[in-house]
N, C-alpha and C positions, 0 to 999 in steps of 0.2 A: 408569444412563446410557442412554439411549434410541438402539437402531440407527440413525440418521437416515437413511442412504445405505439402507440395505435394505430400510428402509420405504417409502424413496422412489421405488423403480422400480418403473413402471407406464406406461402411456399415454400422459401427459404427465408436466412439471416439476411439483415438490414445489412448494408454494405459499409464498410469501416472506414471512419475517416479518412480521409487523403493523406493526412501526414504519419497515422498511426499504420496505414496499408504500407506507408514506402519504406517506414521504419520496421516492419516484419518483415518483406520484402527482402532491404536489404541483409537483414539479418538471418533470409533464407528456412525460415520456417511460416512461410504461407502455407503450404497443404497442410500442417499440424495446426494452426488456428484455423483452419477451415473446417478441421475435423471434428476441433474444440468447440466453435460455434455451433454447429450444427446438431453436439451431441447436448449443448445447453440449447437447442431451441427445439428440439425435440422431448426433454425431458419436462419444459414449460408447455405444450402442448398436451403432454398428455398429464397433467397436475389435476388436482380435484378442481372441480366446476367453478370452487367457491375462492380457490385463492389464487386463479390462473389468472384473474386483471391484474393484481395484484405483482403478481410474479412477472405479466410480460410488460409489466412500466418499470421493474428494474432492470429485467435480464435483458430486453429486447433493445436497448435502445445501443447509443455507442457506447465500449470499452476499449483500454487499452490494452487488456491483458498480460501485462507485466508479471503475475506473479505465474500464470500458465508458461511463460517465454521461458522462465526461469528453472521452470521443471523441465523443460527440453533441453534448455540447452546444457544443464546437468546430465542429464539424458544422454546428449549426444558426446559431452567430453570424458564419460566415461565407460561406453561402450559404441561399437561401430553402426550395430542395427539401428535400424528405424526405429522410431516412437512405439510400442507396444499398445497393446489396447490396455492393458492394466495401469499404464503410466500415463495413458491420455485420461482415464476414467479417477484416476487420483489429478489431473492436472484441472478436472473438470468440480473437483471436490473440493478442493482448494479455493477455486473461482468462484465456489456456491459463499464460503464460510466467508473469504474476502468483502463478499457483497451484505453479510449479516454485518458483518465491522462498520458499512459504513452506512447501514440504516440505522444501525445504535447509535453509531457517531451525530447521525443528523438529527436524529430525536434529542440528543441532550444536548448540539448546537443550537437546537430550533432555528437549521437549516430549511429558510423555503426552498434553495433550486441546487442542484449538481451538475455541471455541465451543462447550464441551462436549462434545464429541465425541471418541472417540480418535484420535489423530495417526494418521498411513496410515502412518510407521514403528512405530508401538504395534501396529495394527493386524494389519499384515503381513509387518514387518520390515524391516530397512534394506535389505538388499537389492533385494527388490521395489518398495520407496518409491523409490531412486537409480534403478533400471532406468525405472521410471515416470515421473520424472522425464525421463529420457531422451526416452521414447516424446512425451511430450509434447511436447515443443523439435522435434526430429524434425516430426511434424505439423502446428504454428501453423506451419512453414516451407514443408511440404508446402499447405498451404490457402490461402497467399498464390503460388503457384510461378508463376501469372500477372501478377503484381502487383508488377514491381519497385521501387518507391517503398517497397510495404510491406513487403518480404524487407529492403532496407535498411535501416527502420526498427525492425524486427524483431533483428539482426545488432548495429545501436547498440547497440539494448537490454540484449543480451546481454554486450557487452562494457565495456561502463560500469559495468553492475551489480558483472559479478565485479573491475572495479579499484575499483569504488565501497568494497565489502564488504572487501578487503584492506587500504586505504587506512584504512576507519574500526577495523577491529582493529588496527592497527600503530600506531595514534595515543592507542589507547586508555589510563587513567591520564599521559595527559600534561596541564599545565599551558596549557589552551588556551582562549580565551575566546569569543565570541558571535559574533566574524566568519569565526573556525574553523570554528566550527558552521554559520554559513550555509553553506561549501564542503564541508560533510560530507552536509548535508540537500539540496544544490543536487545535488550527484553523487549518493545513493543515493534518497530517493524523486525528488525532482526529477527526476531522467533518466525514471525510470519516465512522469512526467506532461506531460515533454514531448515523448516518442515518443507519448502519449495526443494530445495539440494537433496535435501534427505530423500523424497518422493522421488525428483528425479534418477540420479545415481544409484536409487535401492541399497541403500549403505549409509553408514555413518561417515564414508572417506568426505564428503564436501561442505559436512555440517560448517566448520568455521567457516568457510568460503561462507555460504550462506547468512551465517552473521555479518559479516564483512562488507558483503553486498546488502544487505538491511540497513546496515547503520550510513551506509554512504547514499543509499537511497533517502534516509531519512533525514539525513543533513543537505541534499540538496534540492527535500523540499522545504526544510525550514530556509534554504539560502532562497528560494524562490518564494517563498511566503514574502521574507522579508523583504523583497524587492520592490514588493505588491505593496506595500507601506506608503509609496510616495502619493498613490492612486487613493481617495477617500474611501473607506471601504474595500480595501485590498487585503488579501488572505492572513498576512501577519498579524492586523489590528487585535485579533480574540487572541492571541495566543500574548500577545504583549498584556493585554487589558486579564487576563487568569493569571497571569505570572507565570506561565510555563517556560520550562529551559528549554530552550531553541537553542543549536550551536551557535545563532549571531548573538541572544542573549547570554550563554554562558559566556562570550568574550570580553559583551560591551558592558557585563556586571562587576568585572575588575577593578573599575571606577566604583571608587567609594559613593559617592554621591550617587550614582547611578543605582548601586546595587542596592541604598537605602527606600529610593521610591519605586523598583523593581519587586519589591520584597513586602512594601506597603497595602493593607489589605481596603484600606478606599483610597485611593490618588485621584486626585486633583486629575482634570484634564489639562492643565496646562504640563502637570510631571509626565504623564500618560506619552502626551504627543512629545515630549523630551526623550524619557526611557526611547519610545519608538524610532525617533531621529538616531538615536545611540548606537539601540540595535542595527540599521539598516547602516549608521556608520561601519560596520563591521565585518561587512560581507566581503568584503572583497577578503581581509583576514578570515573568515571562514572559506575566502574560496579556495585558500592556499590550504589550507586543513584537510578540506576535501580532496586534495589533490593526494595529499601521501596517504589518505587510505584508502585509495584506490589504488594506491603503489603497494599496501599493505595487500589487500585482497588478490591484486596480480601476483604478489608472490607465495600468498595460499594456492592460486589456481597452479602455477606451475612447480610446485611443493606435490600436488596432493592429485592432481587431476593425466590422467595418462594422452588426454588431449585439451590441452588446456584453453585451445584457440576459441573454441565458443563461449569462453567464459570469458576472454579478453575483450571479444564483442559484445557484450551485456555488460561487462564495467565500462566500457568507452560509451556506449548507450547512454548508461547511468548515469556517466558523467557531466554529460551534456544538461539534463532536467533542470540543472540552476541557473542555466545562460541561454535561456530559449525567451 
């Protein structure tokens, strides 16, 4: 496995994938992730002594930046100027808290690797991972401390997330079907993408947008989880094996049989790798799902947004993540 964060400090940012370079690229905001990077690798450079290893094996290695793209190009479908230094410094706050969600996430996976890489609790311990996690929350609050619009939006974020993530564990193996799941995918990424709309446009005008594009985000990665099923140890297995609703599980739970060992709090592995046959049956029925709310979210964008075209590029984007 390849040090990535170690190798990456130097003078400037580590260079960005080839497929994630050509997908900014063509979506024409390379100089605003270039600005993004740099103002996160500059803010990891100058961090306390003690928690800067720490910080530069998360920050420094590759990202997509998905949920920064999202504040620009809010940004740009609802006024003509350029990116702002307030809107780049909120899209930078957003990327901090993003990266808190998935050191927690990994610590309660007991995730060894992300992108190949090892988790920063593999790394360094849970300890230092939680404290880090800290430090971070702490400063996206500190870097907006002029900017009351974004400290508030920042605060949502936070608080949505942790009812979000309660909400979707407590519900988990239960008998719940496709309009569940929108309110599970609408409150945990959804929140995330419409504090993203919100930041960007400086307005409540793109908040739905911003859900819309969360939930359709989050259903084509459970369509892409589930795909990973056929693979031993591919993405879907933990989300089958906790009972969590996944758009291919809320479809392939319609089946009585199905929904009775779906919903089972020890199963069998032979019910286990069933249910997950069921699930992964399903996806192409989810992919059709996905399709009209992305028709739904296009006509939020051209509803609500006075240029809507950057927003049609970030849903066709989106759309793609479950057939790659």
């Amino acid at each position: 496995m390849t040090d990535v964060a170690a190798e990456s400090i130097g003078n400037e940012p580590p260079p960005l994938h080839p497929v994630d370079e050509a997908v900014i690229s063509r979506l024409g905001y390379g100089p605003d992730v270039q600005r993004l990077r740099t103002g996160l690798f500059e803010w990891v450079a100058t961090a306390s002594d003690e928690m800067r290893p720490q910080l530069q094996w998360q920050f420094c290695g590759r990202a997509k930046y998905f949920r920064p793209l999202t504040v620009f190009a809010c940004c740009r479908a609802s006024r003509p100027d350029r990116v702002s230094p307030e809107i780049l410094r909120g899209a930078i706050a957003i990327e901090l808290l993003h990266n808190v969600s998935l050191i927690v996430d990994d610590i309660l996976d007991a995730s060894d690797e992300r992108r190949g890489v090892a988790t920063l609790h593999r790394r360094f311990g849970a300890l230092p991972a939680l404290m880090a996690s800290g430090y971070v929350v702490a400063d996206a609050f500190r870097m907006l401390a002029e900017d009351a619009m974004g400290i508030r939006l920042l605060a949502e974020l936070l608080r949505r997330l942790g009812v979000a993530e309660c909400l979707q564990w407590r519900l988990r193996r239960q008998p719940l079907g496709v309009e569940d799941w929108r309110v599970l995918a609408g409150e945990d990424t959804g929140t995330m993408f419409e504090v993203c709309a919100c930041m960007g446009a400086r307005s409540e005008d793109l908040r739905k947008f911003g859900r819309l594009l969360g939930m359709l985000y989050h259903g084509c990665d459970d369509v892409g989880d589930a795909r990973g099923l056929e693979a031993l140890g591919g993405g879907g297995d933990e989300d089958v094996r906790d009972g969590i609703l996944t758009l291919p599980a809320a479809l392939a739970i319609r089946d009585s049989r199905i929904r009775a060992q779906f919903c089972k709090a020890d199963p069998t592995v032979a019910e286990l790798q069933e249910t997950a046959d069921a699930v992964r049956g399903r996806v192409e029925e989810a992919e059709v799902y996905l399709d009209g709310l992305a028709d739904e979210a296009r006509a939020e964008a051209f509803t609500r947004a006075p240029n809507p075209e950057p927003l049609f590029a970030l849903i066709d984007h989106t759309r793609q993540l479950s057939r790659r």
